[in-house]
TORKE-637408 format. One record per atom (N, C-alpha, C): x, y, z. Coordinates in steps of 0.001 Angstrom, whole numbers, plus 500000, padded with zeros to 6 digits. Atoms other than C-alpha are relative to their C-alpha. Layout:
XYZ ...
REM end
This chain:
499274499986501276 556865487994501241 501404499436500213 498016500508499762 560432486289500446 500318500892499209 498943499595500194 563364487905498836 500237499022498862 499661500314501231 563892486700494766 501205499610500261 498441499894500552 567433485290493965 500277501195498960 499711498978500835 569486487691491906 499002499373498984 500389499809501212 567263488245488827 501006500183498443 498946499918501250 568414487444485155 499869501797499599 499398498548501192 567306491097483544 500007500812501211 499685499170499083 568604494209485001 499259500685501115 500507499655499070 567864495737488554 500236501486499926 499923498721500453 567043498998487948 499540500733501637 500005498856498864 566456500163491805 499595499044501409 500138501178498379 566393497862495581 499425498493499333 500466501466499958 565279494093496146 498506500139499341 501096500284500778 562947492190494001 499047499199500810 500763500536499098 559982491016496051 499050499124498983 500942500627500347 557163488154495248 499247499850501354 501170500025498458 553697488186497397 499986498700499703 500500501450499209 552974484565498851 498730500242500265 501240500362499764 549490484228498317 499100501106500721 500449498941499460 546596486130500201 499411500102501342 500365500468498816 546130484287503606 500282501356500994 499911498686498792 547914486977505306 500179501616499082 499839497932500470 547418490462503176 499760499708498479 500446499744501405 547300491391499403 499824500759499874 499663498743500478 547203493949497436 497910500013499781 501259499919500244 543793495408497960 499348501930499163 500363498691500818 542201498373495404 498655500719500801 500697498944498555 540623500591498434 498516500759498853 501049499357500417 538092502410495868 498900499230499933 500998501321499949 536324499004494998 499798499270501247 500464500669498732 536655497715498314 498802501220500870 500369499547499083 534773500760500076 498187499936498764 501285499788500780 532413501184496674 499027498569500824 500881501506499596 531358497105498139 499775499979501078 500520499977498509 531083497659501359 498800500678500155 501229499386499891 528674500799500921 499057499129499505 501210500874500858 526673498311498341 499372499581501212 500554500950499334 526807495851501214 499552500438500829 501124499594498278 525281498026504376 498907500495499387 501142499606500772 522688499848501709 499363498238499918 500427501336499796 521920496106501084 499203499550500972 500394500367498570 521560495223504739 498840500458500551 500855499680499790 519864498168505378 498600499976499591 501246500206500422 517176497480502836 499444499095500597 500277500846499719 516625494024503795 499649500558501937 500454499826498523 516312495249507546 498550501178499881 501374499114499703 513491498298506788 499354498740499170 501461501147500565 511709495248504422 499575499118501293 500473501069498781 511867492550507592 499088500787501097 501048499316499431 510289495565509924 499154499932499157 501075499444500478 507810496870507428 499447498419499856 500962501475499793 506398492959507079 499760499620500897 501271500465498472 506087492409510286 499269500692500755 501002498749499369 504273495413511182 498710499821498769 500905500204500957 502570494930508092 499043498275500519 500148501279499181 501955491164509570 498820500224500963 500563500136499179 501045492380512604 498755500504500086 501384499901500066 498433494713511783 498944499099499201 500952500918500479 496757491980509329 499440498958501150 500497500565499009 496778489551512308 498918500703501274 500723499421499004 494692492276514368 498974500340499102 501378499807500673 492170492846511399 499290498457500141 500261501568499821 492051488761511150 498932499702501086 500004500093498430 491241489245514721 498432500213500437 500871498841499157 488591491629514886 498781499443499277 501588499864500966 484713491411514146 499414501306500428 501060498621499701 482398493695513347 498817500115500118 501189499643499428 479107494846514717 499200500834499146 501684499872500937 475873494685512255 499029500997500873 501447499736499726 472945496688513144 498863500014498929 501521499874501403 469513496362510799 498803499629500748 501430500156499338 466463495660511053 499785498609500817 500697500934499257 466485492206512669 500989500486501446 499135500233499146 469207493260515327 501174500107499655 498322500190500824 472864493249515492 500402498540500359 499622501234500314 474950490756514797 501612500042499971 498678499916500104 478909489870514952 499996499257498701 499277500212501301 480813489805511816 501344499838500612 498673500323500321 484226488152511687 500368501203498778 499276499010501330 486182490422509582 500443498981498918 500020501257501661 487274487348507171 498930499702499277 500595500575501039 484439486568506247 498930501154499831 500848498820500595 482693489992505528 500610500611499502 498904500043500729 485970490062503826 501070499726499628 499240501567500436 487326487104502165 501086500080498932 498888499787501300 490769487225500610 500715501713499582 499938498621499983 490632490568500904 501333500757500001 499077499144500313 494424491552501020 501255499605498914 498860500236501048 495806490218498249 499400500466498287 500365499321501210 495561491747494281 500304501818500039 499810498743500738 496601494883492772 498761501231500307 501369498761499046 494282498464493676 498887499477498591 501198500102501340 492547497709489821 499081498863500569 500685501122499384 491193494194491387 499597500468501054 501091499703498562 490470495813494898 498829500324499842 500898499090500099 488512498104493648 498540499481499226 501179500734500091 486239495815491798 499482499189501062 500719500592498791 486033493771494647 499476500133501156 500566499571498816 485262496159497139 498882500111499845 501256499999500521 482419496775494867 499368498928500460 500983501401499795 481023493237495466 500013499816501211 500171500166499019 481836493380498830 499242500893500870 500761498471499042 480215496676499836 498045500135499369 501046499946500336 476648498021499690 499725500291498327 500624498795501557 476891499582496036 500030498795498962 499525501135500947 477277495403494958 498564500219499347 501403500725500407 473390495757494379 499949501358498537 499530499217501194 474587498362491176 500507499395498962 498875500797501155 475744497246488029 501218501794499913 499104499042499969 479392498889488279 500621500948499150 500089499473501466 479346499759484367 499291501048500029 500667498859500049 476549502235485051 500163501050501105 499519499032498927 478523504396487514 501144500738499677 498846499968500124 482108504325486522 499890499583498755 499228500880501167 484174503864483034 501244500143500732 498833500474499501 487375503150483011 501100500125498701 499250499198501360 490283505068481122 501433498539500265 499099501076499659 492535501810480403 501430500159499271 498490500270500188 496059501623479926 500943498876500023 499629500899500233 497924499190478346 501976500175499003 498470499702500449 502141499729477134 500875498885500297 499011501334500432 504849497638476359 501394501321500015 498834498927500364 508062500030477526 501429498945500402 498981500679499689 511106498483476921 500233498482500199 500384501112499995 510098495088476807 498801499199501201 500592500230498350 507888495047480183 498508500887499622 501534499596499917 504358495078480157 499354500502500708 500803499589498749 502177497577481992 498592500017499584 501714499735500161 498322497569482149 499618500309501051 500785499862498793 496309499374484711 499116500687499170 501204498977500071 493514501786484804 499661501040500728 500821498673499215 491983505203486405 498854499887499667 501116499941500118 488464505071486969 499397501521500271 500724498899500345 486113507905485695 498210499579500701 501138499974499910 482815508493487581 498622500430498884 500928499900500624 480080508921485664 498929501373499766 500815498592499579 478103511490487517 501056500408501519 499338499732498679 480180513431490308 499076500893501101 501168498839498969 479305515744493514 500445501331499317 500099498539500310 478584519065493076 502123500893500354 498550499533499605 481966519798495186 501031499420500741 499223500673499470 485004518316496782 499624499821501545 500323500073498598 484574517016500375 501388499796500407 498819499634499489 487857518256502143 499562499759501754 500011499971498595 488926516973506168 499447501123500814 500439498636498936 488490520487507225 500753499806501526 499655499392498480 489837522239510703 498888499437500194 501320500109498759 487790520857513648 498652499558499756 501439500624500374 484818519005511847 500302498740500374 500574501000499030 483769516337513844 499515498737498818 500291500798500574 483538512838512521 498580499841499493 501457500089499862 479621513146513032 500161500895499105 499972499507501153 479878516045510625 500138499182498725 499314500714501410 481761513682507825 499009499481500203 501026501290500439 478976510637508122 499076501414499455 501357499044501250 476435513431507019 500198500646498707 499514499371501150 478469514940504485 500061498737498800 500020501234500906 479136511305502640 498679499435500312 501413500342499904 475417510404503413 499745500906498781 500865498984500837 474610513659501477 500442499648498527 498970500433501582 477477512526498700 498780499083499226 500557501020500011 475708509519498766 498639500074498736 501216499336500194 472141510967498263 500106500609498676 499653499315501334 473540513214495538 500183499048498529 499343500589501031 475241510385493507 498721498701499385 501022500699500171 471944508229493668 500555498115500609 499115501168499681 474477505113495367 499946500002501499 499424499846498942 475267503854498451 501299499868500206 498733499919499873 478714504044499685 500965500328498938 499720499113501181 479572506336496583 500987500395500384 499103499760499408 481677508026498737 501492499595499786 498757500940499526 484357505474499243 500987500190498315 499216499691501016 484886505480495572 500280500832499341 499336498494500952 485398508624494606 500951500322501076 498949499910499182 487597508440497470 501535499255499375 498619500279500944 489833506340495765 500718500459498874 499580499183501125 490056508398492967 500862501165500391 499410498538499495 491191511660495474 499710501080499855 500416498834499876 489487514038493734 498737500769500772 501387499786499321 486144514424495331 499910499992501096 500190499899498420 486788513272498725 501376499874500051 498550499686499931 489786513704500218 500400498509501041 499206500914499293 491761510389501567 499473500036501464 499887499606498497 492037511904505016 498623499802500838 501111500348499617 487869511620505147 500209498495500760 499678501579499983 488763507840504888 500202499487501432 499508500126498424 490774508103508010 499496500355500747 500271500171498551 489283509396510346 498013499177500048 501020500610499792 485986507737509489 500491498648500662 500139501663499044 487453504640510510 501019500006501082 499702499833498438 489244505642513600 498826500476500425 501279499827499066 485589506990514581 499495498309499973 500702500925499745 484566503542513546 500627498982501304 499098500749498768 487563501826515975 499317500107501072 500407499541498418 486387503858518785 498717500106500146 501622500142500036 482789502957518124 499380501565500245 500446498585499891 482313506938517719 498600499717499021 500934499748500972 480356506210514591 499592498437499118 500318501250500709 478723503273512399 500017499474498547 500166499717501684 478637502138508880 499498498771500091 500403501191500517 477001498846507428 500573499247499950 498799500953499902 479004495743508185 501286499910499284 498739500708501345 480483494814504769 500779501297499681 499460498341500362 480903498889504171 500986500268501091 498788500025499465 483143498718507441 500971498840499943 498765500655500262 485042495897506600 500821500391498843 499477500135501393 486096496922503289 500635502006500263 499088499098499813 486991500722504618 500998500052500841 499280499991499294 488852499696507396 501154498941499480 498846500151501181 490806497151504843 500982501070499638 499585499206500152 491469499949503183 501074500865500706 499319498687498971 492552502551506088 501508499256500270 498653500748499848 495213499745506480 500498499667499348 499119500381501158 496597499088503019 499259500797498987 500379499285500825 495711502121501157 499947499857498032 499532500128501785 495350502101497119 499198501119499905 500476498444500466 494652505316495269 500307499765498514 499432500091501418 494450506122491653 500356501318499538 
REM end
């Protein structure tokens, strides 16, 4: 700062100062400067848990990409690429998965109308359009199938066999799994860590499309 010449109107108390620019200092308002700083590390920090969570997200897609899976039937087994016993498979909304797991799994040989409706939802809040859906089974099981203490994966395949059996479908299961009420998520999981560790088996397209799943969950 310099030092004013005397001033024309009166000096009502010490020297009259003028700031020179803001190269070296300035008058800075400390509440707005700290409010922008927090903005800017909340900022940072988002952008740093998004760059992890994509490349973990990344990395496990590049290890499904990766992997095939092992057919058994009646002529023999057979390797399945995971792409192409499930093509496209991680991109679309859970309303689109869920039809398409249909076509990709055993229960494609069903028309999906005579199993499920579908309670649809459609709003306009605030100028922003939402449409989804919750799907309603048709016919359910008798009772919820809960993880349970200490039941053995080999337990679960018989319990969703029996679902199965009950619902008159194959891989019935899965979707009333997505729904939450009937089977419980957690089934989900450890069926396909038994399937990882070749504990247990399922039908090619029926393990590509739960082990999708186990890795990019959708629920309704």
């Amino acid at each position: 700062m310099r030092r004013e010449p005397d001033a024309v109107a009166p000096v009502l108390a010490g020297p009259i100062y003028r700031l020179r620019g803001r190269a070296g200092g300035g008058i800075v308002h400390m509440r707005s400067f700290l409010a922008r700083r927090a903005r800017i590390e909340r900022e940072q920090r988002e952008a740093r848990r998004v760059r992890i969570e994509r490349e973990q997200r990344a990395a496990r897609r590049t290890e499904l990409e990766n992997s095939v899976l092992h057919e058994v039937g009646p002529a023999g087994t057979r390797d399945i690429p995971f792409l192409e016993a499930s093509p496209g498979w991680f991109e679309g909304p859970r309303e689109n998965r869920f039809f398409a797991d249909w076509q990709r799994s055993s229960a494609c040989g069903h028309r999906i109308f005579d199993h499920w409706a579908f309670d649809i939802h459609d709003l306009d809040d605030r100028g922003r359009r939402e449409i989804d859906f919750i799907p309603r089974p048709l016919k359910m099981p008798a009772g919820k199938l809960a993880l349970g203490v200490n039941i053995s994966v080999h337990r679960l395949m018989e319990r969703i066999e029996a679902i199965d059996a009950e619902i008159g479908l194959t891989f019935a299961w899965f979707f009333l799994m997505t729904h939450g009420r009937w089977v419980d998520p957690d089934v989900g999981d450890a069926i396909a860590e038994g399937l990882r560790q070749g504990r247990v088996r399922l039908p090619g397209r029926d393990a590509a499309v739960l082990l999708a799943w186990a890795d990019k969950k959708y629920l309704f």
